[in-house]
DRENDO-202050 format. One line per 10 residues: number of its first residue (from 1); their letters; for each residue x negated, y negated, z negated of N, C-alpha, C. Coordinates in pm, 1 decimal, decimal comma. Layout:
N
NUM	a	X/Y/Z/X/Y/Z/X/Y/Z ~ ...
***
This chain:
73
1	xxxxxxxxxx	37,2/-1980,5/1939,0/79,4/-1877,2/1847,4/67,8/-1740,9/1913,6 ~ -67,5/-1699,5/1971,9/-92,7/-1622,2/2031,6/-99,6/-1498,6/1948,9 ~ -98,0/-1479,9/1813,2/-111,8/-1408,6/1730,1/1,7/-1310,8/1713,0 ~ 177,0/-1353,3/1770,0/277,3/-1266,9/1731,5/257,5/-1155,3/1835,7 ~ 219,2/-1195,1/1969,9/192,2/-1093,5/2085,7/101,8/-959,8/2031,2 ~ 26,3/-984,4/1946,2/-77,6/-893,9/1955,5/-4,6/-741,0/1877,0 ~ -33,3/-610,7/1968,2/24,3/-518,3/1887,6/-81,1/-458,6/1842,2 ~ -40,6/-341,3/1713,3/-99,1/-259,0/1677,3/-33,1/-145,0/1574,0 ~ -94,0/-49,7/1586,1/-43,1/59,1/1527,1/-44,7/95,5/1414,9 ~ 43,2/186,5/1329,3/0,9/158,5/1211,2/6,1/355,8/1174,1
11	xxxxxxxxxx	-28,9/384,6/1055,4/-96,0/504,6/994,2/137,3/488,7/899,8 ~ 151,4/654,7/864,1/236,6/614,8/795,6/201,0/561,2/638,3 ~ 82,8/603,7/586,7/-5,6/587,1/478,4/14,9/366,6/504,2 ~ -26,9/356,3/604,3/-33,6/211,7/585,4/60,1/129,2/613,7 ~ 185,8/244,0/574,3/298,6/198,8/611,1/368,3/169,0/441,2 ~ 314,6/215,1/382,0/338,8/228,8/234,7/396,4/68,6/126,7 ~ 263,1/1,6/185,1/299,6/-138,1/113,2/396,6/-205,9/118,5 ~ 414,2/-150,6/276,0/561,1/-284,9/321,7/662,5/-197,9/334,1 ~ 672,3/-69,8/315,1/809,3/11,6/253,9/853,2/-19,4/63,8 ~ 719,2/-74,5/44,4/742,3/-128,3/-85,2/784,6/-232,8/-100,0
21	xxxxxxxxxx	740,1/-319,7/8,0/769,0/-462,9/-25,4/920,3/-506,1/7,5 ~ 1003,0/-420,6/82,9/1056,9/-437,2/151,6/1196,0/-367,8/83,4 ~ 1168,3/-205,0/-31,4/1290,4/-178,7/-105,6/1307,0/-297,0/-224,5 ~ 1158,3/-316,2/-296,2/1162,8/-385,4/-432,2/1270,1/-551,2/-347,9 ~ 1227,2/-561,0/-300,0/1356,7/-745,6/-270,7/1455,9/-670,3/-211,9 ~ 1475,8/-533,3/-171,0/1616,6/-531,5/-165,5/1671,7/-501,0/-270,5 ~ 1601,8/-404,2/-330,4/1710,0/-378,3/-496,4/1734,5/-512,3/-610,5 ~ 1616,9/-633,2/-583,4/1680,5/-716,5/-646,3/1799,1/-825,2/-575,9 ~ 1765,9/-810,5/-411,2/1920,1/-886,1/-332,4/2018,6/-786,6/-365,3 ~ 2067,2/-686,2/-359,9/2137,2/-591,0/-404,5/2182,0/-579,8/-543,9
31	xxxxxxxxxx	2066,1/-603,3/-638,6/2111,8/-609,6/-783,9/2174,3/-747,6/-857,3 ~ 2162,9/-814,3/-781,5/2124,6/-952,7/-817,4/2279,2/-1015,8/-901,6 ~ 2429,7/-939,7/-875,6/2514,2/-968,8/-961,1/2532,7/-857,8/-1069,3 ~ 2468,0/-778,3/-1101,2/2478,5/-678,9/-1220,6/2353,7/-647,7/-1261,2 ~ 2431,3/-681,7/-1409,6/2334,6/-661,4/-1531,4/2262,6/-569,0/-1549,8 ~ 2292,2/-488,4/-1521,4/2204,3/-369,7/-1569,1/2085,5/-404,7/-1527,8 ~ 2036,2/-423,5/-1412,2/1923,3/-492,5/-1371,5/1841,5/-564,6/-1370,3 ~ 1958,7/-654,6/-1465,2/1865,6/-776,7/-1503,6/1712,1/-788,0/-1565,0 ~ 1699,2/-690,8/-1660,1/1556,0/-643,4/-1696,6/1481,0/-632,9/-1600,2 ~ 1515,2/-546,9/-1501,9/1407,4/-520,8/-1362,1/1383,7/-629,3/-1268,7
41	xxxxxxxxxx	1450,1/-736,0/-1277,2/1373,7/-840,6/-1189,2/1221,6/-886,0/-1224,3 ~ 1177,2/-928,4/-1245,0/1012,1/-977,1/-1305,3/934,3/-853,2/-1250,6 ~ 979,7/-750,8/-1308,6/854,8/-640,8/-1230,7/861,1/-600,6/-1096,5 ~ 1015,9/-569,7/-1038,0/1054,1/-582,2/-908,6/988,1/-692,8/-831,9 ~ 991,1/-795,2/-872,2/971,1/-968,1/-810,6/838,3/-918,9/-810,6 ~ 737,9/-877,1/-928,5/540,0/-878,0/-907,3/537,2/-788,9/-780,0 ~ 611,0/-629,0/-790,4/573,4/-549,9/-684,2/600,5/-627,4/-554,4 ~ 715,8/-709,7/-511,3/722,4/-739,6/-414,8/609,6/-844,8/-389,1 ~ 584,6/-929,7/-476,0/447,0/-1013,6/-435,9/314,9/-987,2/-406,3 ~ 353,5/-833,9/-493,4/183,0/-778,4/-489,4/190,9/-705,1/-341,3
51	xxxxxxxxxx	299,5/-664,1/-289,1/300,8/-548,2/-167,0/300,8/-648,0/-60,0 ~ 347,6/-742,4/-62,4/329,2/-874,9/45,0/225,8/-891,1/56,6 ~ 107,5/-967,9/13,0/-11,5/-981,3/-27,7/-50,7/-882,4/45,6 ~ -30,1/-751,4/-31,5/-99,1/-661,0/52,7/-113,1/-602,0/199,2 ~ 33,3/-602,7/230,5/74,7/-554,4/348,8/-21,4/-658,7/435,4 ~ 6,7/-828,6/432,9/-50,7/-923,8/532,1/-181,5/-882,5/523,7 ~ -222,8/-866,7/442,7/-427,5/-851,9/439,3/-408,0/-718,3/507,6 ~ -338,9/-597,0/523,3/-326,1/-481,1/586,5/-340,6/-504,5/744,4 ~ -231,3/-626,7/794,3/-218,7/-681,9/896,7/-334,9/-753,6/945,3 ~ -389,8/-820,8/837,9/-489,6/-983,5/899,0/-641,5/-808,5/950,7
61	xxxxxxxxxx	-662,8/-778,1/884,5/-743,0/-676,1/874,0/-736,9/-594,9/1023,2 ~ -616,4/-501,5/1056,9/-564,9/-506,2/1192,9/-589,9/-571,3/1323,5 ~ -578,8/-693,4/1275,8/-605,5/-802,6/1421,2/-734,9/-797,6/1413,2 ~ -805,4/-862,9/1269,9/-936,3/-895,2/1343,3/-1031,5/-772,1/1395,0 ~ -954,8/-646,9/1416,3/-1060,2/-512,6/1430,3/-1037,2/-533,8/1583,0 ~ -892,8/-540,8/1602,9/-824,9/-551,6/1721,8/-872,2/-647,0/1867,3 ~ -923,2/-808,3/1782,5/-956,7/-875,9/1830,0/-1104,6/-850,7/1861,4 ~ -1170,0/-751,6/1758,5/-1315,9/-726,7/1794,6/-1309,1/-640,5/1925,2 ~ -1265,8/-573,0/1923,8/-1275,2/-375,3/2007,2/-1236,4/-473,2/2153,3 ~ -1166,7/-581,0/2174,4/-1086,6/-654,0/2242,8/-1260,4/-752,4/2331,5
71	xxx	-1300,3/-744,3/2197,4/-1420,3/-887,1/2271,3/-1577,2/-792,2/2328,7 ~ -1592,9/-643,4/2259,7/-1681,7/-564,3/2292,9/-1625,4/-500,8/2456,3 ~ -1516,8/-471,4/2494,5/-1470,3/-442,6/2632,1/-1502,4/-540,9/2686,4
***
């Protein structure tokens, strides 16, 4: 699991997805005993699936540049 070691940096721009992914499941752990909210779960729940998704391919994308620049040295 040589993969958690590996660092890399990130842009604040590509910091975006997983500041998304990361309020949308808190406002629904947070909302999750009042109603008012109740409407906003389903679209809350897509953004967080869609910003997950995204963020990891942000990441997988990351390594393998990482792992290249890594194998050309």
């Amino acid at each position: 699991m040589n993969f958690l070691n590996i660092k890399t940096t990130w842009s604040n721009a590509e910091f975006i997805p997983f500041k998304l992914c990361i309020a949308s499941i808190y406002i629904v752990v947070g909302s999750y005993f009042h109603n008012f909210f109740q409407n906003y779960y389903t679209p809350l729940l897509i953004v967080f699936g869609i910003t997950t998704v995204w963020t990891v391919y942000l990441w997988f994308i990351k390594m393998k540049k990482a792992n290249r620049e890594k194998k050309i040295m």
